[in-house]
N, C-alpha and C positions, 0 to 999 in steps of 0.2 A: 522617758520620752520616746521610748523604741515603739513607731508607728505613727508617732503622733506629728511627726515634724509638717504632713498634707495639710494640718488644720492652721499649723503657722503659715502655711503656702497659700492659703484661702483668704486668711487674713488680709498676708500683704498683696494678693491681685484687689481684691474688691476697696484697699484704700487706695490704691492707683488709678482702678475706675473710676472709684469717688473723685478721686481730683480730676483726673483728664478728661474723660467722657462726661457724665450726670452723675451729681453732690446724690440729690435726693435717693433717685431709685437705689444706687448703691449703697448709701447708708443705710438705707433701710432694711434692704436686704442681708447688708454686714449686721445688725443690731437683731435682726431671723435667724441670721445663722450663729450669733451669741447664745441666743435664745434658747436653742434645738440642743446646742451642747449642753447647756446647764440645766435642760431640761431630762433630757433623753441618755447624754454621755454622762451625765452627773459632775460635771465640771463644777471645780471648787473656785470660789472670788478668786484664792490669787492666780491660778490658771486663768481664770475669765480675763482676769485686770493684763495679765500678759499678753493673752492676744487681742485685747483692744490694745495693748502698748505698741503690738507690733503694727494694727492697722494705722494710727495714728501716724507712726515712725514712715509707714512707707505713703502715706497721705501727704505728709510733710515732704517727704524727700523727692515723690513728684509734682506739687506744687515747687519747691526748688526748679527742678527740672525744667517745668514751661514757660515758668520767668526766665529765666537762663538762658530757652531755646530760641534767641531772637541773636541778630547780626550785630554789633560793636562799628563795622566800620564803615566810614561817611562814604555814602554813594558818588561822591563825587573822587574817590581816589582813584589814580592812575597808576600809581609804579606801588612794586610791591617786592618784599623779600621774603622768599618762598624756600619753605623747605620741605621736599616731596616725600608723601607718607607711605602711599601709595605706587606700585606696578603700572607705568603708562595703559592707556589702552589705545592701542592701535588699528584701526580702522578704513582702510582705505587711505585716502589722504587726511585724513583724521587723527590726531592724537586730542585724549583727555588724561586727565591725571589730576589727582587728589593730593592739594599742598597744605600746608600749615604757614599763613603768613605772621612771621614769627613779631613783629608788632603789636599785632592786635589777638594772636595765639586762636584766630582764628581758620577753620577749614575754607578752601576755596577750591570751585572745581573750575580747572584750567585747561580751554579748548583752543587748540595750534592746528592749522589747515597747512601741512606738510607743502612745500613749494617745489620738493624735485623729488625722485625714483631714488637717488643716491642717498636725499639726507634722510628719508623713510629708512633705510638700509643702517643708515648709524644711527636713528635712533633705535631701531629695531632692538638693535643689538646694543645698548651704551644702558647702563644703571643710572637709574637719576637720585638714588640715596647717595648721604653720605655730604651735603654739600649744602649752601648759601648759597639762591639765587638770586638775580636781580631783572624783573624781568618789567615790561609797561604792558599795559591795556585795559578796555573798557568792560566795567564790568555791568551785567543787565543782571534781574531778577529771571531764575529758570520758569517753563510755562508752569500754567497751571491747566486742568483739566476745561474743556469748554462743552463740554457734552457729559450728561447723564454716564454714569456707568464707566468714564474715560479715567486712563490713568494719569494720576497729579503728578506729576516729576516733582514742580516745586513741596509739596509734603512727604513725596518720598527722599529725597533732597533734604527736608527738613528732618526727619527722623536722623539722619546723619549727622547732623550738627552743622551743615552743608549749607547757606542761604544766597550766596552767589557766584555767577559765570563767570569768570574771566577771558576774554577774546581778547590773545596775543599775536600778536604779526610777527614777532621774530622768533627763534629756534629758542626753547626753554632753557637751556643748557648753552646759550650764549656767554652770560657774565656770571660764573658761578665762583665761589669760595670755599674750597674746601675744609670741612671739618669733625671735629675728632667722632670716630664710629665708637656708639655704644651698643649694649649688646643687642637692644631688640633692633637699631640696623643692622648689624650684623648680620642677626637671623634675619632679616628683610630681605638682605643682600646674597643671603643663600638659598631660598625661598627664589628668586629671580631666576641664578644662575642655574639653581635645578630646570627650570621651566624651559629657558633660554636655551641648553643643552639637551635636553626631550625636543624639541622644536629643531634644534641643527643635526642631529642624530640619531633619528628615525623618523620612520614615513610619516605623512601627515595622519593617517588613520591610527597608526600605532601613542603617539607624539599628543593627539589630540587629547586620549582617552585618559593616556597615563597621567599629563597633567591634572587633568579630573580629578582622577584616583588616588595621586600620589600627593599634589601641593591644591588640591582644589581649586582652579582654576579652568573654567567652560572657556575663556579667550579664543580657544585654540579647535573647541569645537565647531562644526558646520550650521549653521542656524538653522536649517532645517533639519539637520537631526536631532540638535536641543527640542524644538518644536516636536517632532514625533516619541521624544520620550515625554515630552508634555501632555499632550494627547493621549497617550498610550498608559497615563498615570504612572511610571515608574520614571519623573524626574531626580524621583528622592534617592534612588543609587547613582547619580552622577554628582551627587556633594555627601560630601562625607560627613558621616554620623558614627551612631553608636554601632551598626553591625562592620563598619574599617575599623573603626577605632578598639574597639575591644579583639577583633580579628588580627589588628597587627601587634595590641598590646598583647596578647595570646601568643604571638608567636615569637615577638622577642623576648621573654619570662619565659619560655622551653626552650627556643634557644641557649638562654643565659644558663637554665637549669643543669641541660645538659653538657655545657661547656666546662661547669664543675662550680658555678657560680652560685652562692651561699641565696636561701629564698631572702633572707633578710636586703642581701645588699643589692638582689636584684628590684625590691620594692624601694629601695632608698633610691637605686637608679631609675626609675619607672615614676618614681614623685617628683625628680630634676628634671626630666624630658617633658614630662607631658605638657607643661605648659610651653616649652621650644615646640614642642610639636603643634599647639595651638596658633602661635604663630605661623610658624614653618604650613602651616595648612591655610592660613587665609583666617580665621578665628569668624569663620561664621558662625552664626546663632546653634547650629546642629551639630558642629565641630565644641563648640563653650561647651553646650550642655553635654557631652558625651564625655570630652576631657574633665570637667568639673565632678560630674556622678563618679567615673573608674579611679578620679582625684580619692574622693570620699569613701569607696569602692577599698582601696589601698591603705585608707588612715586607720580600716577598719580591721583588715587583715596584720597592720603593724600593732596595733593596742587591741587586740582582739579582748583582751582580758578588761578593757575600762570601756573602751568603746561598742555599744552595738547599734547596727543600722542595717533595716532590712533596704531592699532596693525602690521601695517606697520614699522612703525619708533619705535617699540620694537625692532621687529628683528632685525630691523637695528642697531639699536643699540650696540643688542647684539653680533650680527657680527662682531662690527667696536671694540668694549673693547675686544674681545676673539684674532681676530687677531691680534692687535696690542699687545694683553701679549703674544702673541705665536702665531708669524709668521708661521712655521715648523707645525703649525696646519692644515694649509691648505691642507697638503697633508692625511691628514688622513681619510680614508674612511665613517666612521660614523659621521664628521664633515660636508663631504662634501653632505649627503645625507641627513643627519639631517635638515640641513639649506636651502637646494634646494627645497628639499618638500613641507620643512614648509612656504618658501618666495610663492612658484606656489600655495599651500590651503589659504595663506593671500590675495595677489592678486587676485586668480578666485573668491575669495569669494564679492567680489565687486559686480561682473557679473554676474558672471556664476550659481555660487550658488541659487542667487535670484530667478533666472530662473525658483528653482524647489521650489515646498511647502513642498512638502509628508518627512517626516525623512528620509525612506528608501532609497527613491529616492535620495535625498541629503547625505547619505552615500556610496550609490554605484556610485554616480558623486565624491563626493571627494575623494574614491577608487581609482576612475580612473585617474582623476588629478595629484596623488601620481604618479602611474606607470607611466604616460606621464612625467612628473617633473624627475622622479628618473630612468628610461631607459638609457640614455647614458651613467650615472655611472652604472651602476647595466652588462651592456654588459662590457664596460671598465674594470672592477675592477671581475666580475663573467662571462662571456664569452655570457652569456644566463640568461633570466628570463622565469618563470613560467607565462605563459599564464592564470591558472585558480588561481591565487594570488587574482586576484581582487572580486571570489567568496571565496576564504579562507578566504578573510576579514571580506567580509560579514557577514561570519558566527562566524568568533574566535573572531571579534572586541568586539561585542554585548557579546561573551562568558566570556573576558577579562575582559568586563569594567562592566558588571553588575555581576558577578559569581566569578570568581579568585580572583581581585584585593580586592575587599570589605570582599569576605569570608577570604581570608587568611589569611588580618589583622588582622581580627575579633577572626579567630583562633590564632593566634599568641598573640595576647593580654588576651585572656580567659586561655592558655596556664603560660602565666606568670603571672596576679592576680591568680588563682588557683589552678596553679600548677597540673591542670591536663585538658583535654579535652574531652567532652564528645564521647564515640565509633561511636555512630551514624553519625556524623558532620566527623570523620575520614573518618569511613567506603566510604560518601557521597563524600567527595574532594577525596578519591583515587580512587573510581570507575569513577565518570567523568571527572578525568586527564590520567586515565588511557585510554578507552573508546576517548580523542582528542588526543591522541597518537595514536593511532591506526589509527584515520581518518585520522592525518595527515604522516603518513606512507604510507597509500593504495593513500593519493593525491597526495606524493612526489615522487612516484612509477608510476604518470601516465602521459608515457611519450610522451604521443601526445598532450601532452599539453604544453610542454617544446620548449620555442625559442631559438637556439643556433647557432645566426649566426660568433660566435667568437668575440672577441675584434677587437674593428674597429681601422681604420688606423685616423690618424687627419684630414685628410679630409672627412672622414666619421664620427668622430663625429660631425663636422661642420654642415653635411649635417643634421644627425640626429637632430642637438640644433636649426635649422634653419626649421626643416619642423614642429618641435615640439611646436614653439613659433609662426607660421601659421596657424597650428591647435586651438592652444588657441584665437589665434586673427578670425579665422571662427568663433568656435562656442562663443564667446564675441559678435559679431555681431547681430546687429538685426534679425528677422528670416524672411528669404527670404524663397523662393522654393526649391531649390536644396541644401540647406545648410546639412541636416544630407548625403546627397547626397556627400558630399563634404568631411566631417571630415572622415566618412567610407573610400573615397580613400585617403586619407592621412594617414589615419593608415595604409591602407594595402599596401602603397608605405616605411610608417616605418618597417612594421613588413615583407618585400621584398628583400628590393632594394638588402641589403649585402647579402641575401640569394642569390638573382641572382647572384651579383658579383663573388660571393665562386662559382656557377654553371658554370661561364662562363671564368673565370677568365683563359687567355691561359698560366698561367707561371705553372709548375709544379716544384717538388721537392722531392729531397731522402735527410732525414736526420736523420744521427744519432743521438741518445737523449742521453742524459747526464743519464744515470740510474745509476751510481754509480760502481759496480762492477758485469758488468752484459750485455746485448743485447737488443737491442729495435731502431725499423730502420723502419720507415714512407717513403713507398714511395706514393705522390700525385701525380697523372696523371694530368695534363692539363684539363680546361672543363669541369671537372666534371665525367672524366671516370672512376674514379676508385680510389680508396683507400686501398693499403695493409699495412699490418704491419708485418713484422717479429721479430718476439718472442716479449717478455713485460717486461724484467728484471724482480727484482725478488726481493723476501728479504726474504734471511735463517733465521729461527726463532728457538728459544731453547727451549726446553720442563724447565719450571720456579715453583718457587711456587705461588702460587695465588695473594699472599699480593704485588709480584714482579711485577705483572701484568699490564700495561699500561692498560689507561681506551680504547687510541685510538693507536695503535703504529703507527709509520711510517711504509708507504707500499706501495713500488714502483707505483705499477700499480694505487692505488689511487691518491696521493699525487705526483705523478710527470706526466705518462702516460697521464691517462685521462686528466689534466688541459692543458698538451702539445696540445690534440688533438683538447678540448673544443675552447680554447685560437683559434684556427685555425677555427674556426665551424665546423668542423667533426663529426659528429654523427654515422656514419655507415663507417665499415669494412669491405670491399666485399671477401679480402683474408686475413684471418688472421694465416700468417704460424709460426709454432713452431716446431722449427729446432730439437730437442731434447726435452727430461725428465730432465733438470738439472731445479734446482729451480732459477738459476741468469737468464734464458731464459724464465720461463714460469710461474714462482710464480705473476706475476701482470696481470695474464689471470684472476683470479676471480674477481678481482675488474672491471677488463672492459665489463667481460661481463655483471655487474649491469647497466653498462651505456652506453653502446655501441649496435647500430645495428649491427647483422652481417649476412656478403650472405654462406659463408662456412669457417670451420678452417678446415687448410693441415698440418697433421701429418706425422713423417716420417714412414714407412711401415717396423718397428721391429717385433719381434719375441717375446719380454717381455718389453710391456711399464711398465714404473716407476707410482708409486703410483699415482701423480702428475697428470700424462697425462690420466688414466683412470677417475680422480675423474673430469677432465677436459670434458672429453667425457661425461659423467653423466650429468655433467651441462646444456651441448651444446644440449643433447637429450631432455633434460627438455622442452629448449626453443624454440625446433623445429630448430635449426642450423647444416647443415649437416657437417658430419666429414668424407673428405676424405684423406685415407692413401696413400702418393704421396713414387714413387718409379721411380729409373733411367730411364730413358726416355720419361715422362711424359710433357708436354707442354702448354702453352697459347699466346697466341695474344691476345693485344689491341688497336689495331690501328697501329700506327707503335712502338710500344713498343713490346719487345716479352720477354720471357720467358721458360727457360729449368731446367729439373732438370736433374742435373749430380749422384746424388747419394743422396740415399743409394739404394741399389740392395733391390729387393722386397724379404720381411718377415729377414730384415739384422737378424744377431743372437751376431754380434762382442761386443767390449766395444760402450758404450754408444756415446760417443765425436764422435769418427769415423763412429757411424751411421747418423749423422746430416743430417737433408737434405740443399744439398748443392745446389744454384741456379745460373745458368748463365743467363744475364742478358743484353737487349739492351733496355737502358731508355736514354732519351734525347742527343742523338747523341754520347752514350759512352757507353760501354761493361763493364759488373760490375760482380765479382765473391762475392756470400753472401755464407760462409760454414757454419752458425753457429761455435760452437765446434770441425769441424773440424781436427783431428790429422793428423799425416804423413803420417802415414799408408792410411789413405784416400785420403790425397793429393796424395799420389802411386797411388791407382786405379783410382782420376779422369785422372790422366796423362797416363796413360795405355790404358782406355778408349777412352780417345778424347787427342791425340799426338799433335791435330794441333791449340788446345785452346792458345788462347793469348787474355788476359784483358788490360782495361786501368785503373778500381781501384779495384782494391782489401779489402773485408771487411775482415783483418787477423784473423782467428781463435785463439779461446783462448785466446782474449784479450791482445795476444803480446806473450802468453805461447811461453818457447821453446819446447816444446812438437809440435808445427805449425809451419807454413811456413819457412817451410826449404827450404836451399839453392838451393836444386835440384829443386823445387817447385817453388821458386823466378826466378830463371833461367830461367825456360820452361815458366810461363805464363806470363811475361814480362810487371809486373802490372806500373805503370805512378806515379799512388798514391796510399797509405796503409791507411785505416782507423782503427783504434784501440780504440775500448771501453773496459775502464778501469775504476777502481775507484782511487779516488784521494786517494796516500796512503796508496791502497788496503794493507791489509798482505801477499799476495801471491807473491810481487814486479815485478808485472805484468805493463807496456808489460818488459819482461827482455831483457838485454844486448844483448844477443847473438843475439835475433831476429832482434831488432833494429839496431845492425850493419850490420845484412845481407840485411838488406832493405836498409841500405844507402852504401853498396856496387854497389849494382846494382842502385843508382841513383833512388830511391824511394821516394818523397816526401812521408813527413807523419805526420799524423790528428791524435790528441789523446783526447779522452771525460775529462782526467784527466786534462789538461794542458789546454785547447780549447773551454770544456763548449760542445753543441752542436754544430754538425759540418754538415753543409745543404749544397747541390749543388741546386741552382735555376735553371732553362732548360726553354726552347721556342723554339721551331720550330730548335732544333738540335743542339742548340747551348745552354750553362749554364755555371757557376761561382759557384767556392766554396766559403765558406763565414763560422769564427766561431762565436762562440758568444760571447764568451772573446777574446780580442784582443792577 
């Protein structure tokens, strides 16, 4: 069986497919890849019959799994006895935490909105293992995605085994019952205390990292520099994998060695811990698979004589035991790039590897390996990768695995023998963690180095996993003439092709975004002509106390905008119009302009901009993006697309809403009125001005406000359809009654973000389809 365990690992993914994803195309392709072995490997029936036995075994055990993966208990329950699995997360005035309500042996994630500064301070610091709670509250279904491209809580939530919220009003840790600690609380409960003690006993910079390092835990990092190891592609040295894991397994077996301790009983001690140590780390997907391979790694070096396994048939291994205890693993993103990588650095290393002598040289190949291996996910799952990642490696790997990982232990253990650490050694880790914060800030920041041709469609990952495994089969080849000749145009047909598509692509589209209680309206031209956005929604924020404070908060134009645009390959704004000063139109303009090209923002031409919209122009001046102030009669063409502005009258002085700039609109063979904010009073003056305007949709002002589209209003412009951006549930009970009944007087169909999710019309050559995104 030496080598052959990948073919069992093939097996059991494509009967997993089969069950979860699509029956057909996966069978198919499992009964191709039967095929090719008994063709080609010369694979005998009962080998054949075994890995159909295996596909079968793990087809079954994920159809288990989906059935399984639904909730037990009646939505109408209120009180619950919880016993906590999970490390609180503390956030501001915020705690979550992941329980087990032991009735129903169901998971539930459990959200407490902290009431003082003090009792944030004892939960801070108080273990919630080890005990029987009894706690009330209501519980809701977590969201789901309402825009293209957005991330589903509730199906990542799902993957957990996780299917509802709990909102509790009283302290978790109010009516508890203690009882008896078993071992994996235990290690739970030392796994805390480690944490808990990094965090009261060194700086936050030092405190932060170690956690990382030491017990896997980011809690404790800055979200902006989580986010610039993100960007910067080198998130993958902040959780621990196979180069900590083997680096520390590596130094406690020399240690041992050297202490006079027998190889034997250091591997019998190395087989006891690792799985402590998978706990004691948080047992991520990158943590299982590292501990499970050096598992395997160790069974092999003890029975060397019965046992053989090259480090092909570890992974595999560890693949085939991970999937089969947890089918639902599959979809989770650090599984699937944990294992992709690490199968493309086993395999090349056969070849490819050898090729090169120098270290350096054979780091900056198996750099590259990584990004070629981990590209299709990294666009799929993040829209774009960082271009100069594979120089960030370069430099932070060397920084990680000979400076971080060894210094911090070292601090952390000198720290607890005695009880205190020397200044200079502080002084030393907070200047050079402080110092690659910074670097990787100014690298995260450099954005011509950024590829973002959007998440591709499935025939585009095809294409990508198919020129990608081309490329490795070039350069595995012997060396011919034209061969680096060859790998250079394959990458640059990889790091292209979807770019062209996005350029050439003839379909366009206008779609509203789901921002919640607020405005944000993409329209994409055909071809590549052009990209506007009107207004960014927004998110009203309250002046707090400090302790109240979110480390990250949610922020429209972050957290929804940008990934809407990303997800699409979008990088650059040619017209970015902001109808008005209200914060639900224009509060997620800061966040886009960090990420966003832009050609000009169009203001409307007031008499007293809102705080908002000056600190806006500020920005824009910064970056060199002109700001023009658009007033009634102003105009564009683009091709056969056109564009007017109906209002505001130049230097307006009225209320805010009624100065919006209002746009009439000929995109993909339909007439479109965008008022922003729009009031009545304005709808008067555009119908005063232009008597003889008649639309076919209508974006309604105010979100459905009766304050807009009044009757007289609806009459005269004789809109087809009404779109209405809303938030689900808003407080304001927008869009209201009145309005909606005057829109289905007149025979209005009508699109709502609250009820519809994002709401997109497609267009070609004059003809389009609306389409929502919730059914």
């Amino acid at each position: 069986m030496k080598g052959k365990y990948l073919y069992f690992a093939i097996s059991a993914l494509l009967g997993v497919l089969s069950s979860l994803i699509m029956f057909v195309p996966f069978s198919l392709t499992a009964i191709v890849f039967f095929f090719l072995l008994f063709t080609y490997k010369k694979y005998s029936p009962p080998q054949l019959f075994l890995l159909i036995g295996v596909f079968l075994l793990f087809f079954l055990s994920a159809q288990h799994s989906k059935i399984e993966n639904r909730t037990v208990i009646p939505s109408n329950k209120n009180v619950f006895y919880l016993e906590y699995t999970d490390e609180p997360k503390i956030d501001g005035d915020l705690l979550q935490v992941v329980a087990k309500e032991k009735a129903y042996k169901e998971k539930l994630l459990i959200r407490y909105q902290i009431h003082s500064k003090t009792e944030k301070e004892v939960l801070n610091n108080k273990s919630f293992y080890g005990g029987i709670c009894k706690v009330s509250g209501k519980m809701s279904k977590p969201s789901i995605a309402k825009n293209p491209n957005a991330f589903n809580y509730r199906e990542y939530l799902a993957i957990k085994k996780i299917y509802w919220i709990v909102e509790i009003q009283k302290n978790p840790l109010t009516n508890c019952i203690p009882q008896k600690i078993t071992p994996l609380i235990f290690i739970k409960e030392l796994r805390f205390l480690g944490i808990h003690y990094l965090e009261t006993h060194f700086p936050p910079e030092i405190s932060s990292l170690s956690a990382a390092l030491i017990f896997g835990d980011q809690s404790l990092l800055d979200p902006e520099v989580l986010a610039g190891y993100q960007k910067t592609g080198i998130i993958h040295l902040l959780a621990i994998s196979g180069l900590h894991v083997s680096l520390l397994i590596g130094i406690v077996y020399y240690l041992g060695i050297r202490s006079g301790l027998t190889r034997q009983f250091m591997t019998h001690l190395l087989l006891f811990l690792l799985p402590i140590y998978a706990i004691l780390t948080g047992g991520s997907p990158s943590v299982n698979r590292s501990v499970i391979m050096i598992f395997f790694v160790l069974i092999t070096v003890k029975w060397k004589s019965k046992i053989k396994l090259l480090p092909i048939d570890a992974i595999s291994l560890a693949f085939i035991l991970y999937l089969f205890y947890r089918p639902m693993v599959l979809f989770d993103v650090g599984f699937q790039l944990s294992f992709t990588v690490s199968f493309a650095i086993i395999v090349s290393s056969k070849i490819i590897l050898k090729q090169y002598q120098n270290n350096l040289i054979k780091m900056l190949v198996t750099s590259i390996i990584a990004q070629f291996a981990a590209l299709p996910l990294l666009l799929y799952h993040y829209f774009g990768v960082s271009l100069i990642s594979i120089a960030a490696n370069m430099l932070y790997i060397p920084l990680f695995l000979f400076v971080f990982m060894p210094g911090l232990y070292v601090l952390f253990f000198i720290q607890m023998i005695f009880q205190s650490t020397p200044s200079i050694l502080l002084a030393f880790f907070i200047k050079i963690i402080t110092l690659s914060n910074r670097l990787i800030d100014s690298l995260s920041d450099f954005s011509i180095a950024l590829f973002v041709p959007g998440r591709p469609v499935i025939l585009f990952l095809i294409i990508y996993i198919a020129a990608i495994l081309v490329v490795f089969f070039v350069w595995e080849a012997p060396s011919y003439h034209k061969k680096k000749l060859h790998i250079g145009l394959l990458t640059c047909f990889l790091l292209s092709f979807q770019s062209i598509w996005n350029w050439i692509n003839p379909v366009g589209e206008v779609t509203m975004i789901d921002v919640g209680q607020g405005d944000s309206i993409l329209i994409h031209l055909p071809s590549g002509k052009g990209n506007y956005l009107i207004d960014t929604g927004g998110t009203v924020s309250f002046a707090e106390e400090n302790w109240r404070k979110r480390a990250r908060p949610y922020e429209v134009g972050r957290d929804v905008v940008v990934p809407f645009l990303k997800g699409k390959g979008i990088t650059k704004i040619d017209k970015l119009i902001l109808t008005h000063g209200d914060m639900d139109h224009i509060g997620g303009t800061f966040s886009i302009l960090k990420e966003m090209k832009f050609g000009q923002i169009l203001m409307p031409s007031v008499k007293e901009p809102s705080h908002t919209e000056l600190e806006i122009i500020h920005e824009a001046e910064k970056k060199g993006i002109s700001v023009i102030k658009v007033s009634r009669g102003m105009q564009w063409t683009n091709g056969d697309h056109f564009f007017y502005v109906l209002s505001p009258d130049k230097n307006f002085e009225g209320e805010r809403n009624s100065g919006s700039i209002t746009l009439f609109a000929k995109i993909g063979g339909l007439t479109w009125f965008f008022g922003g904010d729009l009031d009545k009073e304005g709808e008067e003056r555009v119908i005063h001005h232009y008597p003889k305007i008649t639309v076919d949709i209508l974006k309604a002002g105010h979100h459905g406000s009766k304050t807009s589209s009044a009757e007289a209003f609806i009459q005269h412009i004789k809109p087809k359809v009404a779109l209405i951006s809303a938030g689900e549930k808003n407080r304001f009970g927008h869009p209201h009654k009145e309005t909606l009944d005057i829109l289905k007087k007149y025979h209005v169909f009508i699109y709502r973000t609250d009820q519809q999710g994002a709401i997109t019309y497609h267009f070609s050559h004059g003809n389009g389809t609306f389409s929502t995104f919730l059914p």
